[in-house]
N, C-alpha and C positions, 0 to 999 in steps of 0.2 A: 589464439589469445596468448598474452606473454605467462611464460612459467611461473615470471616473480612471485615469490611467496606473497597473500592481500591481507590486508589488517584491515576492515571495517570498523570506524568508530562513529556510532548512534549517538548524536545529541536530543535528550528527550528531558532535557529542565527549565525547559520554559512552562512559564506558569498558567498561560493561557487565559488570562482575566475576563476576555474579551465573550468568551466561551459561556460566561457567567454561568459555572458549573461546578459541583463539589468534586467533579469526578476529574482526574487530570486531564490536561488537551489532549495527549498523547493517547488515552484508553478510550477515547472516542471512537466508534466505530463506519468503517465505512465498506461497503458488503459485508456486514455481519463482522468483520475482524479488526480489530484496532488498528488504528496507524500504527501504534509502534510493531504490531503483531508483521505489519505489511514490510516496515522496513524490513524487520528481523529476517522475514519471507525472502525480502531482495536480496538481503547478506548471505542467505544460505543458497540460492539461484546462484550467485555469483560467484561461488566457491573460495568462501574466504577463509585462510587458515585460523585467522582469528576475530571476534567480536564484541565489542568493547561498548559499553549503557552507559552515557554520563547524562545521572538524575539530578535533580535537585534537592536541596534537604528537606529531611519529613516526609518523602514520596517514597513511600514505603511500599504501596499497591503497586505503583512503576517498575519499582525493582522484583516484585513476588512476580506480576507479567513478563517480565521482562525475563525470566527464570525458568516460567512456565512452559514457554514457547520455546525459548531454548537455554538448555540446561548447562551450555558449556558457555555461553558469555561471562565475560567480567562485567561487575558493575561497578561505578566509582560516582563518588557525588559532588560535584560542584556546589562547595560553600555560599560562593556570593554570586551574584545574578549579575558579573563582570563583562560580558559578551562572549562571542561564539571562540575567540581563543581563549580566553579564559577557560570556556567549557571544557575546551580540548587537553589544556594543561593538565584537567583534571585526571584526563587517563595518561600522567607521563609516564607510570611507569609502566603500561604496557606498552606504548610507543616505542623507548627508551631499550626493551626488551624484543622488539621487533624489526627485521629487516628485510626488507623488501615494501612494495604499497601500502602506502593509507592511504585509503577514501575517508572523506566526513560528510554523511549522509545527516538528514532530517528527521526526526520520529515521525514529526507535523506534516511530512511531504511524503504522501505515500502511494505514489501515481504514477513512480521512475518506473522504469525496463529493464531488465537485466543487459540487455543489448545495449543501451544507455550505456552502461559502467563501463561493457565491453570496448566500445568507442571510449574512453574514458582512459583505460589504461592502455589504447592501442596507442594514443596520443604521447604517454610518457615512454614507450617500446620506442618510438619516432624519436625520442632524443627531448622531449619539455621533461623538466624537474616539476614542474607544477600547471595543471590543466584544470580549468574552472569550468563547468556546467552552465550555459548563455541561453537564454533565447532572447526572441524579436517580438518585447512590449506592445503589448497594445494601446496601453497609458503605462510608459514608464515612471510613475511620480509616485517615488517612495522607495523606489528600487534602488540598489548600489548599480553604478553605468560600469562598463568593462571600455577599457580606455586599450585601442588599440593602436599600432605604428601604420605604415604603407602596405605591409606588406601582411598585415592580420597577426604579428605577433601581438599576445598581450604584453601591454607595459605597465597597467596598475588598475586598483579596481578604485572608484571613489564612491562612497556612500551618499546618498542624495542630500543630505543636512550640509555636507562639506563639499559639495561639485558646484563648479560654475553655473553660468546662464548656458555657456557653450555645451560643456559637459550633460547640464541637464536635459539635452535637445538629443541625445544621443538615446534609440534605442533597444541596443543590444544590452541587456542586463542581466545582474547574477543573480544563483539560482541560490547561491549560497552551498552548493555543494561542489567538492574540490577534492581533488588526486595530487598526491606527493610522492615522488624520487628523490630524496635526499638521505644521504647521508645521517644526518643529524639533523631532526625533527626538534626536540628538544629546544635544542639550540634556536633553532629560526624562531620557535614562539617563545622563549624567553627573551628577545630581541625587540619584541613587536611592544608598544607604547598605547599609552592613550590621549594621545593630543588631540581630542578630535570634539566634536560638538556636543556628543553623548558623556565625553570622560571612560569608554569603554575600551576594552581590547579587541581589535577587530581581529578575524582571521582572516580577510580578506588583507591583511597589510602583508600578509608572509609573499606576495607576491612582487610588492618592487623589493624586500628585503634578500629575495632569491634570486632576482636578475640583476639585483647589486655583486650577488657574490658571482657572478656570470651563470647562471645556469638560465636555462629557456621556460616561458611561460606560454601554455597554449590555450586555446579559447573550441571547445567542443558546444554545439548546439544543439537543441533541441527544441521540441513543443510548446509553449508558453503550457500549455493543460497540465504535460506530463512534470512540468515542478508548480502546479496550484501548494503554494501554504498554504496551512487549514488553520487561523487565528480567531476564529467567530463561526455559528454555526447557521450563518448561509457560506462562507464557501467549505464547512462540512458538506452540506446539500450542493455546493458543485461539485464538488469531488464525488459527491455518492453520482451524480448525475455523469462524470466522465468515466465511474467504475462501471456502470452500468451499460452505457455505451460502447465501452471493450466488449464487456461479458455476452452481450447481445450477439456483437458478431462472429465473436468465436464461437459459441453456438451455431450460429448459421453457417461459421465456413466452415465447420465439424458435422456438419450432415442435416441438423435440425429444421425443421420451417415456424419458423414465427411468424405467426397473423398478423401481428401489430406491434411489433417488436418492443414499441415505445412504453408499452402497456405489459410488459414481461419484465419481474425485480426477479433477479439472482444473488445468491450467497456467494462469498469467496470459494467456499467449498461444492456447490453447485455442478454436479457429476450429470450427462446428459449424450445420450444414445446417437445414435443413427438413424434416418428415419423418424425422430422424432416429431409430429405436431403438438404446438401449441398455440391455443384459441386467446382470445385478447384477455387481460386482467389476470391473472395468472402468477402468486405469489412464490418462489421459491427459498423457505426459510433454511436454517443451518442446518447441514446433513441429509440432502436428499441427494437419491441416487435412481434414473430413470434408465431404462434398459431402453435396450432398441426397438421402435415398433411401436411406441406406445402413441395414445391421441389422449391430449388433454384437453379437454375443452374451456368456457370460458368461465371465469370469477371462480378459481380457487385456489388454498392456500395450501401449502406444506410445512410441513417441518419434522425434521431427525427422522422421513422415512424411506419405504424402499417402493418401487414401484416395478415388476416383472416386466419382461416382452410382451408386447403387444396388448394388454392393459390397457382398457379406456375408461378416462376418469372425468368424472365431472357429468355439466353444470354445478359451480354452487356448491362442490366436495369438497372435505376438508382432512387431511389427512398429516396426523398430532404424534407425539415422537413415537416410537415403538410401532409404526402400522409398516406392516410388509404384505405387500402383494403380488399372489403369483402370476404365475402367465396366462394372460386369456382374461384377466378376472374385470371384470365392471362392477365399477362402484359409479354409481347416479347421484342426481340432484337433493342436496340438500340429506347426505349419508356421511357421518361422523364416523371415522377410525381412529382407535387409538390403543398400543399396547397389544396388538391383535395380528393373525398370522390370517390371512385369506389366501386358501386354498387353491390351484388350478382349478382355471375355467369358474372360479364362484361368481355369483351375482348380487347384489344387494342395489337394486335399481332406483328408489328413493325412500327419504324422508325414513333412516335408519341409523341406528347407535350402535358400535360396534367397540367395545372394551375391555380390555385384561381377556381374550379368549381365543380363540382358532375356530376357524370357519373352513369348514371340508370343503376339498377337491369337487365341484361343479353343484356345492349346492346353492338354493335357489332362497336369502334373505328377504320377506315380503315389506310394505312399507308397515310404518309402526313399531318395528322390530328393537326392543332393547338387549341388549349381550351387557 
């Protein structure tokens, strides 16, 4: 992968109306962690010297997240809701301060690969000044079309409002995310206009304005899944539906057996053994960590806990933040942990509460049992 120094800049100011939610588009969750959480994840996977938040005004929560996750971003706000170069303007002066890559990633798009980006700037090491993110539509209508020559260089991208009949039949489309080698960034989007159907500034225009000044445009593809925008919350629930999909089988190619794979939800942080079984229905909420060996059975829920070697849990368990369990130990049907340390080898086999307490090493919880 090339040495050049990478500058990631997150565009997260869009307003997400569609979303009809107090809470921004961007803090919406998908496996437990927010899109923006996920970009920020990509930019830190990707080893970027630098990372750069352009919010919208008043998104105050965006920028505290955006903080939270990581401590060394800049944040910078885009005044007026002008388009995606407009946005970018917004962080000129870390731009303006940087040499080497920029990517402009999505807050909204949080489904990319780090291998993605890798391909991304293998393309500008090849000699493009400017490499755009494409896939192969399945109903291109809506999408900006990526207008190519004979030979698959790009020549310009056209937004679906202002493309032909011809153009609009084309469907390799942008993902809206895009890698720069230039010199002077700056410069190309103060350059870029808004003659166009919206009155916006596109950054999709920096690309005939770069092969005007000779430099090469290239066209990298991918998944139509892996750039799903998330603008309304069914394709939230397809994204949560394509994060779950990954999680599933990296699991399974990581040692685990899943019964019914389909029927198995995982957290982004979702930590998971060797060896492991798991029975259909089977919740994994934020911060669980299951050792090797364990058998879960079917219909139950986690969250924030630990689960030992070899451990079998369930039917119907439910296990609530603070429950650590050691090795050996069986928790049953319809048995509540929470706040609680269970001991090697303990049992608690059903219809038991288990709270704020520790449970010794092989002892024997009957049903009925309150702690």
């Amino acid at each position: 992968m090339s040495a050049t120094p990478l500058m990631i800049v997150v565009l997260a100011a869009g307003k997400g109306t569609r979303m009809k939610s107090d809470l921004p588009k961007v803090l919406h969750a998908v496996g437990g962690r927010s899109m923006l959480g996920h970009v920020l994840d990509l930019a830190s996977a990707s080893q970027a010297e630098k990372v750069a938040v352009v919010v919208g005004p008043a998104q105050d929560n965006v920028t505290q997240s955006a903080l939270t996750i990581a401590p060394n971003v800049e944040v910078f706000v885009q005044e007026n809701q002008l388009g995606t170069a407009d946005a970018l303007k917004a962080a000129n002066k870390a731009i303006a301060a940087h040499s080497g890559d920029v990517i402009v990633l999505y807050a909204d798009t949080p489904l990319i690969e780090p291998a993605t980006i890798d391909r991304l700037r293998a393309s500008l090491d090849a000699g493009a000044s400017v490499a755009v993110l494409g896939f192969e539509a399945v109903d291109p209508t809506g999408y900006g079309r990526l207008l190519t020559d004979s030979t698959g260089k790009l020549i310009a991208i056209r937004e679906h409002k202002d493309a032909s009949e011809v153009e609009r039949a084309i469907r390799l489309c942008n993902s809206g995310v895009m890698a720069f080698r230039v010199t002077d960034l700056v410069g190309v989007l103060a350059r870029i206009g808004n003659a166009n159907a919206k009155g916006e500034y596109y950054l999709t225009d920096a690309v005939e304005i770069i092969r005007t000044d000779g430099g090469d445009a290239a066209v990298v593809t991918c998944a139509e899944a892996e750039v799903l925008g998330v603008n309304s919350r069914v394709e939230l629930a397809q994204a949560e539906a394509i994060f779950q999909r990954r999680r599933r089988r990296r699991a399974m190619e990581d040692g685990a057996t899943l019964i019914a794979p389909e029927t198995v939800w995982f957290s982004y942080d979702t930590v998971i053994g060797r060896d492991v079984v798991v029975q259909p229905n089977v919740y994994f909420g934020l911060g669980v960590r299951v050792e090797d060996g364990v058998e879960i059975l079917a219909n139950c829920h986690f969250e924030k806990a630990h689960i030992g070697k070899y451990a079998r849990v369930g039917p119907f368990a439910r296990l609530r933040p603070g429950a650590s369990l050691g090795a050996n130990v069986h928790i049953g049907n319809f048995v509540e942990v929470k706040n609680t340390e269970v001991g090697e080898g303990a049992k608690a086999n059903h219809l038991a509460y288990l709270g704020d307490g520790s449970v010794g090493a092989n002892a024997n919880i009957g049903a009925g049992k309150i702690i």
